[in-house]
SEBAMAR-665310 format. One record per residue: x, y, z of N, C-alpha, C in turn. Coordinates in steps of 0.1 Angstrom, whole numbers, plus 5000, padded with zeros to 4 digits. Atoms other than C-alpha are relative to their C-alpha. Layout:
! SEBAMAR-665310
XYZXYZXYZ
...
! end
This chain:
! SEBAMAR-665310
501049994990657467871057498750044994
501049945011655368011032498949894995
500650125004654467701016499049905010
500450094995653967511047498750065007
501349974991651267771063498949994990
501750075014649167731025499949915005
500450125001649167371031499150015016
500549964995647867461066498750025006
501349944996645267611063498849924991
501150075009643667341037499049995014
500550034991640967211056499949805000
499550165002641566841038501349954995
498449995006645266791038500349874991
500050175009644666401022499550084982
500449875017643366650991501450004994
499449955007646766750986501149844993
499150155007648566360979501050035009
498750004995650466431007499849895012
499850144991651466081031500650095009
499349974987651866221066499649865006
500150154988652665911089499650035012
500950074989650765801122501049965009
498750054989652265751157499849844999
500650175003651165341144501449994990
498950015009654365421120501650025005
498250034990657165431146500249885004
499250144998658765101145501150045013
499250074989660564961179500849904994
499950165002662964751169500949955017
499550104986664464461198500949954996
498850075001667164321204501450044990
499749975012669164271173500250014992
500749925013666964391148500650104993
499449855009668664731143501249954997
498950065002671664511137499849954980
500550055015669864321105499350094994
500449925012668164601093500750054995
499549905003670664851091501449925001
498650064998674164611089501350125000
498949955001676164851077500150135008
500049904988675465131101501449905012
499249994997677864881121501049954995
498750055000680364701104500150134986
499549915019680464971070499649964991
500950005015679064781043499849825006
499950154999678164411038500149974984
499350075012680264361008501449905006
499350114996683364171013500750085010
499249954986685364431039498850025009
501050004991682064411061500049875004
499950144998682564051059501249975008
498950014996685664071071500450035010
500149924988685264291098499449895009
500550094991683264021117501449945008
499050054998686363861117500850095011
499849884989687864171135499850025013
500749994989685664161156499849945015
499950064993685763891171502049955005
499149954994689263911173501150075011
499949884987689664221193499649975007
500850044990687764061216501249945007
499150064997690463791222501250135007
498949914993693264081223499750065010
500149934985691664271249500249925012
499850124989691963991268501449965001
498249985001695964001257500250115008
499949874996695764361266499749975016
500549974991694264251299501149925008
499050094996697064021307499449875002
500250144994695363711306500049914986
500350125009695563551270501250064988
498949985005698963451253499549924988
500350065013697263251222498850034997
501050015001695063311197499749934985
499950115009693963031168498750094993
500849975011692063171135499649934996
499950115013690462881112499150044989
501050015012688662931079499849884998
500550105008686962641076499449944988
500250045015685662431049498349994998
501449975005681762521053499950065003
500649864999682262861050500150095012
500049914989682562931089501650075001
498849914995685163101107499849965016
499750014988686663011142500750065008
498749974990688563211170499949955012
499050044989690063051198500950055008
498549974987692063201229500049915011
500050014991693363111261500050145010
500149864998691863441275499349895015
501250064988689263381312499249924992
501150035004686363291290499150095004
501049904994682963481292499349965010
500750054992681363461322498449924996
501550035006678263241322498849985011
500549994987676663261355498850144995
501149915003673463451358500150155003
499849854997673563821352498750065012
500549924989672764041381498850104998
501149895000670164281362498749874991
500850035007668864041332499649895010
500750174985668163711357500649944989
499750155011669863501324501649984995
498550115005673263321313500950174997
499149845000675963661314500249994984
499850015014676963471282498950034989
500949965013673563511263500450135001
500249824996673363901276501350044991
498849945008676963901256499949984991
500450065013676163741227498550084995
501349975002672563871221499550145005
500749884996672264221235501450124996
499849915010673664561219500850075010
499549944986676164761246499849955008
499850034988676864481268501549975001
499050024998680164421276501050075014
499249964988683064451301501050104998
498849905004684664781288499750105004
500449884999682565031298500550045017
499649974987683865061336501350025003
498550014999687565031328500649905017
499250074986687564771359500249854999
499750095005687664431338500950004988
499249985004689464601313500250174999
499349895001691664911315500150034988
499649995018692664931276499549934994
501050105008690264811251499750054987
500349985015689764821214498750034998
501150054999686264731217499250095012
500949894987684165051237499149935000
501649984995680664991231499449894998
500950064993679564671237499449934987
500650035009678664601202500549874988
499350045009681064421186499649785000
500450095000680164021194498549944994
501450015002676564051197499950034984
500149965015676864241158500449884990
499850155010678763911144498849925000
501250054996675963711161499050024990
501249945005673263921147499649994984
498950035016675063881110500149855001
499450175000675863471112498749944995
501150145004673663201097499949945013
499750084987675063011130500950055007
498649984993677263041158499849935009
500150104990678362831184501150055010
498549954988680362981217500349915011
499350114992682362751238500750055007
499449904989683362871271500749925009
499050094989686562721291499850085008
500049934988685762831327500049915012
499850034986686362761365499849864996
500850185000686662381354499449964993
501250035008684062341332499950074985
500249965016683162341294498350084998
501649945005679562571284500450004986
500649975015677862611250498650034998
501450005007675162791233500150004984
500349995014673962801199499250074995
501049895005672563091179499749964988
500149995018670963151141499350145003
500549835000670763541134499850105011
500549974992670863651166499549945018
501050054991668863431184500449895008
500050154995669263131207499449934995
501350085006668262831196500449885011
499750144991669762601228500250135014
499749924984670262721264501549975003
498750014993673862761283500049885002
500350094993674462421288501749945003
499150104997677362211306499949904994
500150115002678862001282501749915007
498850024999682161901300500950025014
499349914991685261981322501650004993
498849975007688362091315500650085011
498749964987691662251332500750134992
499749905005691862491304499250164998
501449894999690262871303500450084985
500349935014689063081275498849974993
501450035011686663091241499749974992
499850045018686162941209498350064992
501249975010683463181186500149914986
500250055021682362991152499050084996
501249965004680163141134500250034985
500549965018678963141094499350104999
500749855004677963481080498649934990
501150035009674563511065499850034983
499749985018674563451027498350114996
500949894999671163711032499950104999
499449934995672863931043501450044989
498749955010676363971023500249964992
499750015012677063980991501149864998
499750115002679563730997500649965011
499250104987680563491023500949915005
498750095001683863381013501250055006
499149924994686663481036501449964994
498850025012689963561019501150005011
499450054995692663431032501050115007
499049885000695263721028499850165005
500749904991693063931040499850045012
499950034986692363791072501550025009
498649994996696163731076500450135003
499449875001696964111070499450065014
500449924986694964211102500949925011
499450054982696463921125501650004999
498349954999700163981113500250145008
500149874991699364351124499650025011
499550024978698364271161500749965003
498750094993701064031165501150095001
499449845000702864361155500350085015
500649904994701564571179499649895014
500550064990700864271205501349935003
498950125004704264121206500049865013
500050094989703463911240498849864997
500550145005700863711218500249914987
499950105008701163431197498449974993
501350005010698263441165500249944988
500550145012697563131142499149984994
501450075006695463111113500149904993
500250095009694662821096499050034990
501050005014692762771060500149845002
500550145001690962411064500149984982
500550005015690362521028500749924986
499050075006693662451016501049955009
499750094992694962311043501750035000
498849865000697462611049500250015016
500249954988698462791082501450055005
499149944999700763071094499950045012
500549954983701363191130501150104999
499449864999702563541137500150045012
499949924990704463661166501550064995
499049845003707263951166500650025014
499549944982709063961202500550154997
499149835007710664301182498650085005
500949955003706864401183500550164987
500549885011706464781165501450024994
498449995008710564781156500249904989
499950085010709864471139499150034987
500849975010707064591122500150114990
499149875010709064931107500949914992
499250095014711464651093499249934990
500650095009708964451078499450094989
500549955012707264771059500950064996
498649925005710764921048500749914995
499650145001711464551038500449984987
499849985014711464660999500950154999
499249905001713464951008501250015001
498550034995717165041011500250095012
499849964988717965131048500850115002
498849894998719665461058500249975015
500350034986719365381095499649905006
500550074991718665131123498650055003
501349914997715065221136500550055010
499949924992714765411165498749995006
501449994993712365321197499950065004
500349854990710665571216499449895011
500850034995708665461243499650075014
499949894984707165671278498149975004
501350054993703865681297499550135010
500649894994702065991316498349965003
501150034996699065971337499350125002
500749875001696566231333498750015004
501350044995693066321350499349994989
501350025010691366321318500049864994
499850115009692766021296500449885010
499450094994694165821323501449974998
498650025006697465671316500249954984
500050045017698465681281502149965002
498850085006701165481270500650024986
499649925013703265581241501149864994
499150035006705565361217499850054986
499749965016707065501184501549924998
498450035005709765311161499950104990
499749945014711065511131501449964996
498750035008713465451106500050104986
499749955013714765611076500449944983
499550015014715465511038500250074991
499349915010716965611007498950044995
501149965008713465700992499550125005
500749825000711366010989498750035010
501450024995707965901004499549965020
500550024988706465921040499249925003
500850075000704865641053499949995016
500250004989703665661086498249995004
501750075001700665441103500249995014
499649954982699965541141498149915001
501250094996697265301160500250045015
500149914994695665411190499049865007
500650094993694465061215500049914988
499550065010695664851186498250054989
501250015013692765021158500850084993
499449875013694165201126499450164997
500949915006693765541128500650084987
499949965017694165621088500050135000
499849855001693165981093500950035009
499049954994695966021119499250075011
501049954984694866261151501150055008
498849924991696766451178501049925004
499450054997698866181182501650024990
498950005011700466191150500750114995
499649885001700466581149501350015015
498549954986702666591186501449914994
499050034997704966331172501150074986
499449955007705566511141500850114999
499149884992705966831158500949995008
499250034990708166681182501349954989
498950065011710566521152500650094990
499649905006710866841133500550135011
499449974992711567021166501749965001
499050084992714166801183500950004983
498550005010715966741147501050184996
499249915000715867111141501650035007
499249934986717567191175501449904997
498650074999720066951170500750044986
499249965012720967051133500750095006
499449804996721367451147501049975011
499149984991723367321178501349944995
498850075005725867081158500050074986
499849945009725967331128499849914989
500350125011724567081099499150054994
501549955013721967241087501150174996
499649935006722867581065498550095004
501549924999718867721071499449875008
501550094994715867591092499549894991
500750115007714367311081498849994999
501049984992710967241084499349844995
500450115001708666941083500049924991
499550075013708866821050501149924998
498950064999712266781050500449845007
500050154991712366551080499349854995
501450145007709566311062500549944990
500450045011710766281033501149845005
499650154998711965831035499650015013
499950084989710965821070498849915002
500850064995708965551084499749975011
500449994985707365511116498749945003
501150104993704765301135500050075011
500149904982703065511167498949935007
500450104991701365301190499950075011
500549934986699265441217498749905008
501050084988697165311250499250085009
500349934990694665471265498650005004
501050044996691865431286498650054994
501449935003689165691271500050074986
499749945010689965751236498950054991
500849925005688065991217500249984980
499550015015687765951178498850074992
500949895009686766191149499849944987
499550005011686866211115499049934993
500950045011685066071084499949835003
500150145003685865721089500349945021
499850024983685965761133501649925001
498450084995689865671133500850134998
499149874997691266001137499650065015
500450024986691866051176500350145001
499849824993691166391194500050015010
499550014985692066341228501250174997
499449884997693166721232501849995004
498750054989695966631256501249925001
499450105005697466371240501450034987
498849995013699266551213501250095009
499549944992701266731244500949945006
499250134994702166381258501049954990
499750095010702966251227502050074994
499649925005705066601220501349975010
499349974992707066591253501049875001
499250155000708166211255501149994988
498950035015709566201215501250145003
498949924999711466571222501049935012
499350034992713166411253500649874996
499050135006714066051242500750014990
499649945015714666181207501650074998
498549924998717466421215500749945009
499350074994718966171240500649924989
499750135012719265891211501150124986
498949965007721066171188501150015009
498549894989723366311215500949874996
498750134995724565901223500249944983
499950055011724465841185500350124986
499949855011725866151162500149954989
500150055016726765931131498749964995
501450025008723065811129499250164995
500549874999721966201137500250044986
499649875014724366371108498949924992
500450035007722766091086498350064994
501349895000719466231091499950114996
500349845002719966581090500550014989
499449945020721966551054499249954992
500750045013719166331039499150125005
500949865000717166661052500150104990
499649965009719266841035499850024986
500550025016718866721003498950004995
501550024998715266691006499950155001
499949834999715567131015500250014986
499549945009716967170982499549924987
500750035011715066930960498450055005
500949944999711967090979500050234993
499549895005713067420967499550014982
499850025011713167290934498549974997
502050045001709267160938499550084998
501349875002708067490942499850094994
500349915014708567610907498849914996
500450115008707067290897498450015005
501350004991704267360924499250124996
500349935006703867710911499350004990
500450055009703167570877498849984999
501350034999700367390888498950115003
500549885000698967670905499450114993
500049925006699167890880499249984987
500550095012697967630852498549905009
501450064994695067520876498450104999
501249945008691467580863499350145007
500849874993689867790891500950125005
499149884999692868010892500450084989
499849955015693368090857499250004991
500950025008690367970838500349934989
499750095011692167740813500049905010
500050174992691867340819500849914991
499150105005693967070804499249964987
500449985018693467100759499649825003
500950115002692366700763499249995006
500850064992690066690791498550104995
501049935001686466720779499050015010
501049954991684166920805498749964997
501650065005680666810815499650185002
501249845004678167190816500050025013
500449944989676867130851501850005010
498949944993679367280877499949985016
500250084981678167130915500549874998
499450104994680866900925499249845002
500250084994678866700941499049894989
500950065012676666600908500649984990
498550005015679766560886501249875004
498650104994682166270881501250044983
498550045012685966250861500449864997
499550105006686665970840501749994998
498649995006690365940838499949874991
500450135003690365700811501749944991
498850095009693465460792500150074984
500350055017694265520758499050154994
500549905007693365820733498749934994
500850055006691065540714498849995009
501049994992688765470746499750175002
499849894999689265850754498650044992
500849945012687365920721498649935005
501250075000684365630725499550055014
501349944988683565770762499850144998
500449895006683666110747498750014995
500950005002680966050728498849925005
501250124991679265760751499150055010
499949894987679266010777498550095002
501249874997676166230793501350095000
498949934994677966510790498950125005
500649904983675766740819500949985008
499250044982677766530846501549944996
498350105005680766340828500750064994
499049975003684066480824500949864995
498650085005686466280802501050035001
498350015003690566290807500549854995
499350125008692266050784501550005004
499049995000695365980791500949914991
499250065012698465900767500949895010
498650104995700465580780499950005014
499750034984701365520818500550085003
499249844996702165810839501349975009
499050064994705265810860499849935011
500650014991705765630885500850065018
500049914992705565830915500949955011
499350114990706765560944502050045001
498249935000710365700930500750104996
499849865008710266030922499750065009
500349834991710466370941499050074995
501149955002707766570937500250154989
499549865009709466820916500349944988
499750075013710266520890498350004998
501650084998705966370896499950164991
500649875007705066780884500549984985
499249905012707066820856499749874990
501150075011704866510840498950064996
501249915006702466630815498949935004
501350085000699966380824499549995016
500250004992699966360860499650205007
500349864998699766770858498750024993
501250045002696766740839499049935011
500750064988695366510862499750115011
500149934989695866770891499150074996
500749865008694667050869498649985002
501350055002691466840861498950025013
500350114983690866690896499350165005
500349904990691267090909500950005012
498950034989694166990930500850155001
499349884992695667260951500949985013
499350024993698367240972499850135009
500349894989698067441010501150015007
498650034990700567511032499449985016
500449994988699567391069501249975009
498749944986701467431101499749855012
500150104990700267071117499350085015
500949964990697767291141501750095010
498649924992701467521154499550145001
500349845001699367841142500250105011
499749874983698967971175501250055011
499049974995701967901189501250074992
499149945009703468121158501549954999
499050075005705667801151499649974982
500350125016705967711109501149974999
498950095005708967531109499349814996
500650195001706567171112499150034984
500549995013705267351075499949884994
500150105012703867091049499450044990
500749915008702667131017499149854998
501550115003698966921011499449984994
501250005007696566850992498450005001
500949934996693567010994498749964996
501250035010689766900985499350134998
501149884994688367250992499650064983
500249945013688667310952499349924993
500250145013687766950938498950034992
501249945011685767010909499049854997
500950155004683966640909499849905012
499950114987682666410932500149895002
499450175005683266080917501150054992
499250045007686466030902500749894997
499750125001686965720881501250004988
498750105010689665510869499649934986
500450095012688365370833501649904993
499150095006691065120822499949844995
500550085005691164840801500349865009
499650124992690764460814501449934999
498750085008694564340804501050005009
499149974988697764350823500550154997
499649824996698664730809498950045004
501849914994694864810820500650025014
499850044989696164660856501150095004
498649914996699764820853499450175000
500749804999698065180846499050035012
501249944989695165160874501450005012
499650014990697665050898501750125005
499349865005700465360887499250105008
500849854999697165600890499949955017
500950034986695865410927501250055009
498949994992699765460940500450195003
500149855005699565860923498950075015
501149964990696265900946500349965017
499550024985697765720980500450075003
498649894998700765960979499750105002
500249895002699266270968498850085001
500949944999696266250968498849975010
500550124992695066030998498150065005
500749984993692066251008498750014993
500950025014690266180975499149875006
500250124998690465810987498850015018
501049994985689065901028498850054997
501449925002686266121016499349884991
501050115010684865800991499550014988
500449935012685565990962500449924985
498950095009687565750942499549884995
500850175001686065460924501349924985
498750095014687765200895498349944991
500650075013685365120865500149864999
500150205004684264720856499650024989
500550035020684164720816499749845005
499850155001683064370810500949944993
499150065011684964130793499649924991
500450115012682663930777498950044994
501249955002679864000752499249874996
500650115003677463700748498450014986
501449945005675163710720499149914990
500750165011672663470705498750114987
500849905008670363630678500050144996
500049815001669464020682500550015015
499850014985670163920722501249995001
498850054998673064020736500350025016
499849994982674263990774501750045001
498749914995677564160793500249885011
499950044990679163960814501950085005
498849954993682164060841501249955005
498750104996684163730848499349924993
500550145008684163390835498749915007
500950014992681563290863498350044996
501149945003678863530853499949954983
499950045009679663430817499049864996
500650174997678763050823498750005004
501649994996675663150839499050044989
500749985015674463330809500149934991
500350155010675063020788499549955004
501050084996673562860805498750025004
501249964997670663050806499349994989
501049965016669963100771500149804996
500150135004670662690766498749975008
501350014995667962640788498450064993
500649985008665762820771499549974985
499750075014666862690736500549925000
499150105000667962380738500149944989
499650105013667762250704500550124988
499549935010669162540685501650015000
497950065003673062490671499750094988
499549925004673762790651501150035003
498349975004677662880642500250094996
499649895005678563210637501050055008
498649924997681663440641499750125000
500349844994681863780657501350064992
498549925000684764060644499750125004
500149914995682964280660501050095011
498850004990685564260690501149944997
498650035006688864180689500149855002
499850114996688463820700499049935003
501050085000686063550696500849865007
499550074991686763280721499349885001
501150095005683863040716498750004992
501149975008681063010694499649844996
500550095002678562750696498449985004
501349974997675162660700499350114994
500749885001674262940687500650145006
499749904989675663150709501750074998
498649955002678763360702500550135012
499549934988680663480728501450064995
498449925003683963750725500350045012
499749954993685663860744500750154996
499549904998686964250752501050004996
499049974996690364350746500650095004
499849884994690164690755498750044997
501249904998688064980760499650064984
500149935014689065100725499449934989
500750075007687164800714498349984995
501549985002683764940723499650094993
500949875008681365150703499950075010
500449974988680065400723499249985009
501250064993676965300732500349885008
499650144991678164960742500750055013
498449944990681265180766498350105009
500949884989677965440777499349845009
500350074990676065100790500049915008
499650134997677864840799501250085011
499149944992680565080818499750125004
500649904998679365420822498750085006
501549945000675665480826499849945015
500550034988674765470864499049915008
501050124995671965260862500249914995
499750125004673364990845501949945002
498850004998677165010853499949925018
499250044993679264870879501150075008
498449924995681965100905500549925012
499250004989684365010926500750075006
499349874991685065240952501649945006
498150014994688965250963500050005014
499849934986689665221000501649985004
498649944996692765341018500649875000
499650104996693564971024500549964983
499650095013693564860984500850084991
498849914998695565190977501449965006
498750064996698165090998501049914999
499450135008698264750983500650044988
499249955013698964920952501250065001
498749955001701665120964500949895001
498850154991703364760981500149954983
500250095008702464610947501250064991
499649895009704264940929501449995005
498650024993707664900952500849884997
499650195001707664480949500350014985
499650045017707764510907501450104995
499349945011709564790900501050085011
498949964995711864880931501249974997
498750065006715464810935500249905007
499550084995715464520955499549874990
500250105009715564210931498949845007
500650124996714463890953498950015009
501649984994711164050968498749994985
500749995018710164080926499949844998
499950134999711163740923499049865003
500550094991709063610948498950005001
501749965006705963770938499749954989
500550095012706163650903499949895000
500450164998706563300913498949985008
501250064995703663300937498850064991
501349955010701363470910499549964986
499950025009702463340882499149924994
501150125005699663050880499250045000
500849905004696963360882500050054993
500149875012697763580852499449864991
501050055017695263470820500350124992
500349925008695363640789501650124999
498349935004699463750787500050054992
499449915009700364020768501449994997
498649995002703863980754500150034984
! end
């Protein structure tokens, strides 16, 4: 305040070099401007999962229209100039003149920001899609789009670019069929890239077919001239078999399902399957109006408190347990899919997919204790089964909590020693600090010295850590390298009660991992380009899903891009990151030089791969093949480097990827290496 009454009292504030803006400096924007300024305000970024999301988008649109009871198909196509098609048999959008704007209902849906039929719950009751944003945002994003409207008899069409109309509503047709077909090409202005991945796409529409089991969803690729169609009459039971599909089964699943109408939420609708297997690890994915919510939400806390309840009570009444159990136990192999419907869902969290509907975790609590303990009563041989892999899970948790101790005890801001290889950067604000975990004592060494060391923490690590996917948590500790890691990281394990505090219940106890200590705000993966580079990130990516997931939600987690190639003609030398970017740079410096043919050989790097023109190109073969300098700016240095941030989705793949190679089921391994096999370059054997 001090400061600002000096400046105050100048009497010529342009004296001081200070730019105060003018009410001439408030920008209006229209329409769907604040769409193309600001993209990622709605889809999250406009790299390739923003790209993707369009996709989504339009989508959910179709489903709601499943949800609404009116649309049993819906057709995907990747075409072959880049667009994208969906097709239902839903009503279609109305196209008749809206009642406020005077113009086509269909422009006002297409081209305007919060218009839609969700907000009254009286065209649709249950809706993925609240605010109205989600069409018009593709729209706004598209080079082109073209919407085709089956209605009362008759065919319509308009035509956008960016937003905009560029044709009016017009009648081109008639027809006997209803519904919509959006096309639309993303803007190559706009996103980084505009190539929609196949497997990607797929992975969202196998998961509503999931969760939708009354529709039938078809994509095609014009591209290659592919196409898979996904329906599941099993819906969410089928979908516990399919992700437990690399596991060994202890149990049949187990459906829940119930319904309660309430003045606040309206009617919420409840389905849970769960099942069990012989493994250690918890995997449970609860969606909430078919959207993922990844941070979980009162939904997920009632059903867990409801599942640690109801088993207790049945242990203590059929004498099977020896002591209380408490949440952990129950978790450890189970799997479960929670599937909820409700008219006014509320969402929190860092990434808005963690639901807080107060009320909900009450419903959720009361339905699973009741069906729950019905399904053991009429089934005791599946019950004992449960309660003894509980068992065993009590007593190798027992055994964790020396191993947990350890850490604790050997963790930096509790004791003041830190792990003898990891070298510390000076400054000490989190939030200005990153960790290198890096491959290999030899890279270890060259980002040691490549390193700012103010902000950059090095951990080297020796070889590939275990792998976790099949280890108890009391084995995962009692690795020197993955204890290190914790140590480093700041990892602290909490004990929480799943929000029971008040009702002075801890039997639903878990133990967590905590960020409240993390000593760094970026923490990167450095590994070399090769397939052990690949096999080590994707070990550490499966380490961080499991244990450490909240590294990955908060956006703390990135993966390093060493290049692989060094290109170098004279004293000039260029980085490149694929074979793509490579070719470009030859072809940049041939252009420039075209009549120079110089021959020389590199042994600078481990691998010289062409050399001509002049131009000598190597390639990488590890990290421990850079100087340092080369490793500080071609990988490390902030303004000239490359990160790839982790999200919960490419985590996950790692764990699937981590189960498929090295589980115990033989002909899921099998079946991966034959569809991949014509991808791997550059084999290590």
């Amino acid at each position: 305040m001090d400061d600002f009454s000096s400046i105050s009292k100048k009497s010529n504030i342009e004296e001081l070099g200070i730019n105060y803006y003018k009410e001439g400096d408030i920008q209006v924007l229209e329409g769907l401007e604040p769409v193309r300024k600001r993209p990622a305000m709605y889809i999250g970024d406009v790299g390739e999962r923003g790209l993707h999301h369009l996709v989504h988008e339009v989508v959910d649109n179709s489903i709601d229209e499943a949800l609404a009871g009116f649309c049993k198909n819906i057709e995907v196509t990747l075409h072959s100039d880049g667009s994208c098609s969906v097709k239902d048999d839903g009503r279609g959008i109305p196209v008749g003149p809206h009642p406020v704007k005077k113009i086509s209902t269909l422009e006002v849906v297409m081209c305007t920001l919060h218009a839609g039929g969700k907000f009254d719950k009286t065209s649709y009751k249950v809706s993925g899609g609240l605010h109205g944003v989600g069409a018009s945002c593709v729209n706004a994003l598209s080079e082109e789009m073209i919407v085709t409207v089956f209605r009362e008899g008759k065919i319509y069409q308009q035509k956008y670019s960016r937003g905009t109309p560029t044709t009016p509503v017009e009648e081109i047709g008639t027809t006997e069929r209803t519904g919509t077909i959006v096309r639309f090409k993303p803007d190559p202005t706009i996103f980084k890239t505009t190539v929609f991945k196949f497997e990607r796409v797929a992975q969202r529409l196998q998961e509503l077919a999931f969760l939708n089991p009354s529709v039938v969803i078809t994509l095609h690729d014009e591209r290659t001239n592919s196409s898979e169609t996904y329906h599941y009459e099993g819906g969410i039971v089928d979908f516990v078999k399919f992700i437990d599909s690399l596991e060994t089964p202890l149990i049949k699943p187990i459906y829940i399902s119930g319904s309660v109408v309430t003045e606040i939420s309206g009617e919420v609708k409840v389905e849970i399957a769960l099942t069990y297997n012989t493994g250690y690890n918890e995997n449970v994915l609860s969606y909430v109006n078919n959207i993922n919510t990844i941070e979980g939400g009162t939904h997920v806390t009632g059903f867990r408190s409801a599942l640690t309840r109801t088993l207790n009570a049945y242990a203590t009444a059929n004498k099977l347990s020896k002591e209380q159990l408490i949440g952990d136990d129950f978790r450890e192999g189970l799997t479960a899919v929670i599937s909820l419907m409700l008219p006014e869902p509320q969402f929190e969290g860092q990434t808005k997919t963690k639901l807080g509907n107060g009320e909900v975790e009450g419903i959720v609590r009361t339905i699973v204790n009741e069906k729950l303990w019905e399904y053991l009563e009429n089934n005791p041989s599946i019950a004992r089964k449960i309660i003894d892999k509980a068992n065993l899970a009590a007593e190798a948790r027992i055994a964790a909590r020396k191993s947990r101790e350890l850490v604790r005890r050997k963790n930096a801001l509790e004791s003041g020693t830190l792990p003898g290889k990891l070298a510390d950067c000076s400054i000490r604000d989190p939030e200005k600090t990153e960790l290198f975990i890096v491959e290999g004592d030899s890279a270890g060494g060259s980002a040691k010295q490549g390193r700012d060391r103010r902000f950059q923490a090095i951990l080297p690590l020796k070889g590939k850590i275990l792998n976790v996917q099949k280890s108890r948590l009391s084995k995962i500790l009692e690795n020197e390298e993955i204890r290190s890691i914790f140590m480093a990281i700041g990892a602290v394990f909490k004990s929480s009660s799943n929000g029971n505090e008040k009702e002075g219940n801890n039997e639903d106890q878990e133990e967590t991992f905590s960020l409240s200590k993390i000593r760094y705000g970026k923490i990167i993966l450095m590994a070399d380009a090769d397939v052990d580079g690949s096999h080590i990130r994707t070990l550490l990516l499966t380490l961080f899903y499991l244990y450490m997931r909240e590294i990955i939600l908060d956006g703390k987690l990135y993966i390093a891009q060493p290049p692989l190639y060094k290109i170098k003609k004279g004293k000039e030398e260029f980085y490149a990151y694929n074979d793509s970017e490579r070719d470009a740079i030859i072809q940049k410096i041939k252009k420039s030089s075209p009549n120079v043919n110089i021959v020389s050989e590199s042994a600078e790097e481990s691998e010289t791969v062409s050399s001509s023109d002049g131009i000598v190109i190597s390639r990488f073969k590890g990290l421990g093949e850079m100087n340092p300098e080369q490793l500080w700016q071609t990988t490390m240095n902030p303004e000239t480097r490359t990160l790839l941030k982790v999200t919960i989705e490419n985590a996950k793949e790692s764990a699937r990827i981590i189960e498929t190679l090295m589980g115990e089921k033989v002909e899921p391994r099998r079946k991966f290496i034959e569809e991949n096999a014509q991808f791997v370059k550059n084999l290590d054997i």
